[in-house]
PAZA-938104 format. One record per residue (C-alpha): residue number from 1; chain; x, y, z. Coordinates in steps of 0.25 Angstrom, whole numbers, always signed. Layout:
N
<node NUM, "A", <X, Y, Z>>
...
This chain:
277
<node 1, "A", <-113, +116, -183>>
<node 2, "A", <-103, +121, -191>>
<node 3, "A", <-93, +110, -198>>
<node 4, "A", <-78, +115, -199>>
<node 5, "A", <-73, +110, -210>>
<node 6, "A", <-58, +107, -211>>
<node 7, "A", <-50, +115, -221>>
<node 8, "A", <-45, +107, -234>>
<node 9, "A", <-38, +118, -244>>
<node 10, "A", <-32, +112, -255>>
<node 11, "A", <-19, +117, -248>>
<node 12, "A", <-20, +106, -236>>
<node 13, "A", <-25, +95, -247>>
<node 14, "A", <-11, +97, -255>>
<node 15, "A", <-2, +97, -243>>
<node 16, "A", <-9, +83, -237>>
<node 17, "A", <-6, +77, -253>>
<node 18, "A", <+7, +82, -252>>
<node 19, "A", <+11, +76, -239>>
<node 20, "A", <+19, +60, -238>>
<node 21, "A", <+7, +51, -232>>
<node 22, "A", <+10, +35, -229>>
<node 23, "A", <-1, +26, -232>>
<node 24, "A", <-2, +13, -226>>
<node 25, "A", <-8, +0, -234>>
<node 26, "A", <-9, -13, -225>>
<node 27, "A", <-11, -24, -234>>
<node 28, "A", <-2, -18, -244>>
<node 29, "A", <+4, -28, -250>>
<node 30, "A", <-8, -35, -254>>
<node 31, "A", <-16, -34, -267>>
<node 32, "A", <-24, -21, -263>>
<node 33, "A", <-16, -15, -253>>
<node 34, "A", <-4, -14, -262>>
<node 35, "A", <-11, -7, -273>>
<node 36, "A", <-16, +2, -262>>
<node 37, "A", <-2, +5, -257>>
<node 38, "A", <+2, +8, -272>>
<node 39, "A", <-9, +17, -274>>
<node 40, "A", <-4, +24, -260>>
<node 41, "A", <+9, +25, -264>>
<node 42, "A", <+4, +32, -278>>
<node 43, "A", <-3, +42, -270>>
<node 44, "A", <+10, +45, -263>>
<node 45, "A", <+8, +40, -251>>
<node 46, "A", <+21, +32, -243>>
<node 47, "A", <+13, +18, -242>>
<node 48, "A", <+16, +9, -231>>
<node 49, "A", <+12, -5, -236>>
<node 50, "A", <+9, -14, -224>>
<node 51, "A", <+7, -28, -225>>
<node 52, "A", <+10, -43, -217>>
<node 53, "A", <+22, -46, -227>>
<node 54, "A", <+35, -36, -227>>
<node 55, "A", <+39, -40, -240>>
<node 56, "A", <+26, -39, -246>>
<node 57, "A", <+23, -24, -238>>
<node 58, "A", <+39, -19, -245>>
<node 59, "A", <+37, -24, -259>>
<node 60, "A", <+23, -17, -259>>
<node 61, "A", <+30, -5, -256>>
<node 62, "A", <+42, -7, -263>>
<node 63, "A", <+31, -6, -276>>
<node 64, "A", <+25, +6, -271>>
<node 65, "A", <+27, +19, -279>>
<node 66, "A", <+34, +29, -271>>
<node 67, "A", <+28, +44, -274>>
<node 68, "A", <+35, +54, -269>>
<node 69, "A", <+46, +47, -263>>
<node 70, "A", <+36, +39, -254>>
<node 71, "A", <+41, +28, -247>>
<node 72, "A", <+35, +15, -246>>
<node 73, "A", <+35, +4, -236>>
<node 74, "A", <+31, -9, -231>>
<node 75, "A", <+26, -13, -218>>
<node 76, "A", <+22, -28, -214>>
<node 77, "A", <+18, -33, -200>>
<node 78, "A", <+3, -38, -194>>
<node 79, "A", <-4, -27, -194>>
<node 80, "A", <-14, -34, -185>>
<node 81, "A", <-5, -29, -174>>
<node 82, "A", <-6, -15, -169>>
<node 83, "A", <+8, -14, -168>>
<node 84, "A", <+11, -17, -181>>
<node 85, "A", <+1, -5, -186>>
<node 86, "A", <+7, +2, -176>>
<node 87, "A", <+21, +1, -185>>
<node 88, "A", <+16, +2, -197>>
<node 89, "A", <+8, +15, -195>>
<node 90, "A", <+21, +20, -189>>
<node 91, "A", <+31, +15, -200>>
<node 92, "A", <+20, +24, -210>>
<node 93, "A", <+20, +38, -203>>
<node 94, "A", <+34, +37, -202>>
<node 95, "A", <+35, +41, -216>>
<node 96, "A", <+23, +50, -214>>
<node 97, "A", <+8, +51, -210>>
<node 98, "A", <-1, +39, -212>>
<node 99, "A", <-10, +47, -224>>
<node 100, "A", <-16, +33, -229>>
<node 101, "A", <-19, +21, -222>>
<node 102, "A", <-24, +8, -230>>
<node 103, "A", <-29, -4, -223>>
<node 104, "A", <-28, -13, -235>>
<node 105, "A", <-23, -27, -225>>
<node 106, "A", <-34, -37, -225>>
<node 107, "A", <-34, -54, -225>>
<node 108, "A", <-46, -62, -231>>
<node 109, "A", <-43, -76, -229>>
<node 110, "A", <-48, -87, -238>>
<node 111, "A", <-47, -102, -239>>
<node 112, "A", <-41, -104, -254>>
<node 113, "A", <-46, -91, -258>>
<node 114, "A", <-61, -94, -253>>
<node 115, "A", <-70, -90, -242>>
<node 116, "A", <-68, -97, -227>>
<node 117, "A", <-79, -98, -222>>
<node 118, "A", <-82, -90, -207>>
<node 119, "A", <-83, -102, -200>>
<node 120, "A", <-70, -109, -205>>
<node 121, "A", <-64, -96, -202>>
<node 122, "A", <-54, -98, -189>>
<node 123, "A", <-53, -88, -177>>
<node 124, "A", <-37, -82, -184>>
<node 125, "A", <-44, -81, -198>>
<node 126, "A", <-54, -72, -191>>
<node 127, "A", <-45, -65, -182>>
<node 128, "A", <-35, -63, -192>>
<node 129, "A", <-45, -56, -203>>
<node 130, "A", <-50, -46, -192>>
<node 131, "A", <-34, -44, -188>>
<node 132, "A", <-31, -40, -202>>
<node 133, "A", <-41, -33, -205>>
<node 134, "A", <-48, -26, -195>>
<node 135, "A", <-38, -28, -183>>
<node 136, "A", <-26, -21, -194>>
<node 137, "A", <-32, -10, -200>>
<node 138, "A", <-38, -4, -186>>
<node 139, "A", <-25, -6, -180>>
<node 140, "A", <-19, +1, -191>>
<node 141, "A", <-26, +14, -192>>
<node 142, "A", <-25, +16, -178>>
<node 143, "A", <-12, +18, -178>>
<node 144, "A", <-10, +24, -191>>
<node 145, "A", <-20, +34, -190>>
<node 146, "A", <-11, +42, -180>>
<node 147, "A", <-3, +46, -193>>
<node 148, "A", <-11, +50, -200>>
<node 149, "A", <-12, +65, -205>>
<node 150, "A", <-26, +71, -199>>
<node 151, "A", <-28, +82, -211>>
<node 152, "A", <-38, +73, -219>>
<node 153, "A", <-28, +65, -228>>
<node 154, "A", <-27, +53, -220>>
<node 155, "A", <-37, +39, -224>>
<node 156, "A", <-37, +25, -220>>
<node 157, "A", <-42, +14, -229>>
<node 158, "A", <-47, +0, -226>>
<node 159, "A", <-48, -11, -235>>
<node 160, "A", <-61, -17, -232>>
<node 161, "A", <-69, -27, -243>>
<node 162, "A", <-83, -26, -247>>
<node 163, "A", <-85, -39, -237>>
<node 164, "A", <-88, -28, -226>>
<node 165, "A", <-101, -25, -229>>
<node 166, "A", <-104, -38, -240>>
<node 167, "A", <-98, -51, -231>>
<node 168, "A", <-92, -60, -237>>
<node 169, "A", <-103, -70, -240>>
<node 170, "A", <-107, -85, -239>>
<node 171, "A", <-99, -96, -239>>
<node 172, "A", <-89, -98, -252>>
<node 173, "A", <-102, -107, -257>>
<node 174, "A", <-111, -99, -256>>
<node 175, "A", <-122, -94, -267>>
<node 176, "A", <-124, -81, -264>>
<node 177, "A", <-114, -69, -263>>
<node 178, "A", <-106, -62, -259>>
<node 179, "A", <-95, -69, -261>>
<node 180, "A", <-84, -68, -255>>
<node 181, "A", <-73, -75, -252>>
<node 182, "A", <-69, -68, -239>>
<node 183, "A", <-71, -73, -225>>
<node 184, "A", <-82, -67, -215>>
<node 185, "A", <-68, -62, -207>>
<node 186, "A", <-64, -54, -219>>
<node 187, "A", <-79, -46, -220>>
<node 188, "A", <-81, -46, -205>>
<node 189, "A", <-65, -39, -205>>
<node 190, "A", <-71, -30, -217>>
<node 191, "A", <-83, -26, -211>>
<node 192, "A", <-75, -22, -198>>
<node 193, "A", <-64, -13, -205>>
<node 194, "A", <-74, -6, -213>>
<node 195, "A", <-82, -3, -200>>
<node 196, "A", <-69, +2, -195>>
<node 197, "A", <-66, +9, -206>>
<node 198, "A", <-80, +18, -204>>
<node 199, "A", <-76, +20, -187>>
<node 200, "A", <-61, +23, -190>>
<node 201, "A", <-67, +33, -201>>
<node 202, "A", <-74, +39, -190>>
<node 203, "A", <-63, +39, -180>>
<node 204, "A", <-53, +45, -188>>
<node 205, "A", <-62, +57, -195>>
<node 206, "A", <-58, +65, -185>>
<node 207, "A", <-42, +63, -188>>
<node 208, "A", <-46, +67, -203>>
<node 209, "A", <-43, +52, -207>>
<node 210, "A", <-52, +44, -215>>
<node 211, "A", <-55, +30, -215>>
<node 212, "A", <-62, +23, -226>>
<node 213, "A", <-62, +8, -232>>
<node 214, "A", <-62, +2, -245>>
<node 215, "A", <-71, -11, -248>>
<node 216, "A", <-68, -18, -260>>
<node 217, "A", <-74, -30, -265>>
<node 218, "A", <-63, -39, -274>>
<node 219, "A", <-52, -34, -276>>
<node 220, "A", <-43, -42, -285>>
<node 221, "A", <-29, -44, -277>>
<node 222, "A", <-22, -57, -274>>
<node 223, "A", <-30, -60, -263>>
<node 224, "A", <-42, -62, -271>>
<node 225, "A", <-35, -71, -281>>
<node 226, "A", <-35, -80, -271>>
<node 227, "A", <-50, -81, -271>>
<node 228, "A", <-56, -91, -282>>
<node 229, "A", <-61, -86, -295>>
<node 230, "A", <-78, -87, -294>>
<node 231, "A", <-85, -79, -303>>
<node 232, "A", <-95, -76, -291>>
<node 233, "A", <-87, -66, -284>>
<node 234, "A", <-85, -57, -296>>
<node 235, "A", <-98, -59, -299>>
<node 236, "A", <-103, -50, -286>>
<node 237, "A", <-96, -39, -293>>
<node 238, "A", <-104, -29, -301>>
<node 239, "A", <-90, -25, -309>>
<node 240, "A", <-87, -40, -310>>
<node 241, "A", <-72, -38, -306>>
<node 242, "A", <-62, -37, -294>>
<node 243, "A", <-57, -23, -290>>
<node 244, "A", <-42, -21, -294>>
<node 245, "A", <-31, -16, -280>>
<node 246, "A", <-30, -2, -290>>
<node 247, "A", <-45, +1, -288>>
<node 248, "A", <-45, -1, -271>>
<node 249, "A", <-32, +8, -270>>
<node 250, "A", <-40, +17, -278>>
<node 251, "A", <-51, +17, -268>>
<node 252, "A", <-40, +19, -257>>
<node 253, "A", <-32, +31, -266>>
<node 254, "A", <-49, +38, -266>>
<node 255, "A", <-51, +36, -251>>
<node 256, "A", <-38, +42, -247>>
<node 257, "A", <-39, +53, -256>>
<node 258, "A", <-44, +67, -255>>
<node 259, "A", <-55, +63, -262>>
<node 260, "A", <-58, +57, -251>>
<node 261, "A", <-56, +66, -241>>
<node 262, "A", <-72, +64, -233>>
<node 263, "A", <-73, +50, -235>>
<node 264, "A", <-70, +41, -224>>
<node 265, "A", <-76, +29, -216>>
<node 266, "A", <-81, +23, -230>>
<node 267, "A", <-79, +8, -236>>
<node 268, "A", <-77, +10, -251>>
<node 269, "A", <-81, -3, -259>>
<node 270, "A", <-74, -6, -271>>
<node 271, "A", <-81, -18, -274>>
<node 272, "A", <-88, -15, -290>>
<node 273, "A", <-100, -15, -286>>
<node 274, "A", <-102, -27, -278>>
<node 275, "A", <-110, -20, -265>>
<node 276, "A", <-118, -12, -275>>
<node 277, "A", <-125, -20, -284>>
């Protein structure tokens, strides 16, 4: 069978860089989504930072460089609800096609910054971790994918965390690893997006819009300074640090590049090391 290949001259490549793209980042108000969106809005994109709070979603992208004469803005609602996605995919192709779509939005509840275990977890704890972030990110796409351009340049990023495929261990006492301090909601909620991450890849090949994810292990952003310093969790990590906001907005900067351009349906992990060794 003879494969038709689709034509990509260098012609077609500089017209798509040269054209105004949004970007949406949920979650980007908080430690890694606004790095993300700044990365975005270095790239030239017109950033939509979505978050729960107004004030925090503006000052985000009141802080954003604007390339171009690209125009920043904030968004805030639940964005468990479809109809709040619904807005929100609207608000950005106003400005022009959805080109980037980041689903950075994610909760991990602790009790003073340690583990609860899955049997103290309550019935809204659990619904509420699947809510954010499953329920919001699917809901998302599917309405934001009917902007998006269908010549290639259009990607979709999920956050995920390496707990999809490692768990999140025993119980905070426990004398073997990993360890974790998330809740079996928040892997179980990973391991779901990343699945969907791989269907929605394949759903959308046919559009020319890829769908990939990125794993990390720690990452150090407010969130994680709540966790209580113990020399076991660095201890699981063959580079023996945290991974800074810069180098995951790096990985999202790669996977919506070019460079990219037949790689979709993937988890990336940004872990040093941890799942290799």
């Amino acid at each position: 069978m003879e494969l038709t290949i689709p034509e990509t001259t260098d012609r077609k490549v500089e017209e798509r860089s040269t054209l105004t793209r949004t970007a949406i980042v949920t979650g980007g108000a908080g430690g890694i989504g606004r790095t993300i969106s700044r990365r975005l809005a270095t790239e030239g994109y017109a950033v939509v930072v979505a978050d729960i709070n107004q004030d925090a979603a503006d000052q985000a992208a009141a802080g954003l460089p604007e390339i171009d004469g690209a125009t920043h803005r904030g968004f805030a609602g639940d964005l468990t609800s479809s109809a709040v996605n619904r807005e929100l995919a609207a608000l950005a192709a106003e400005t022009a096609p959805i080109g980037v779509l980041v689903n950075a939005v994610g909760i991990s509840p602790k009790r003073n910054g340690r583990k609860i275990p899955f049997f103290e977890l309550s019935d809204e704890e659990w619904n509420k971790v699947m809510a954010v972030n499953v329920s919001a990110p699917f809901f998302l796409i599917r309405e934001a994918f009917r902007h998006m351009p269908t010549d290639g340049s259009a990607s979709i990023v999920n956050l995920l965390s390496i707990t999809a495929k490692l768990g999140t261990g025993g119980p905070a006492d426990a004398g073997f690893g990993p360890f974790l301090p998330s809740t079996a909601a928040y892997g179980a909620s990973k391991a779901a997006l990343q699945n969907l991450t791989a269907s929605l890849s394949h759903e959308l090949a046919g559009r020319r819009i890829r769908v990939n994810g990125i794993a990390p292990g720690f990452v150090q952003t407010p969130m994680m300074g709540e966790v209580p310093v113990d020399e076991r969790l660095l201890g699981q990590v063959p580079m023996k640090r945290f991974a800074r906001p810069e180098e995951i907005a790096d990985a999202v900067a790669f996977l919506i590049s070019e460079q990219a351009s037949y790689i979709t349906g993937i988890s990336l992990d940004i872990n040093g090391g941890w799942l290799t060794c």
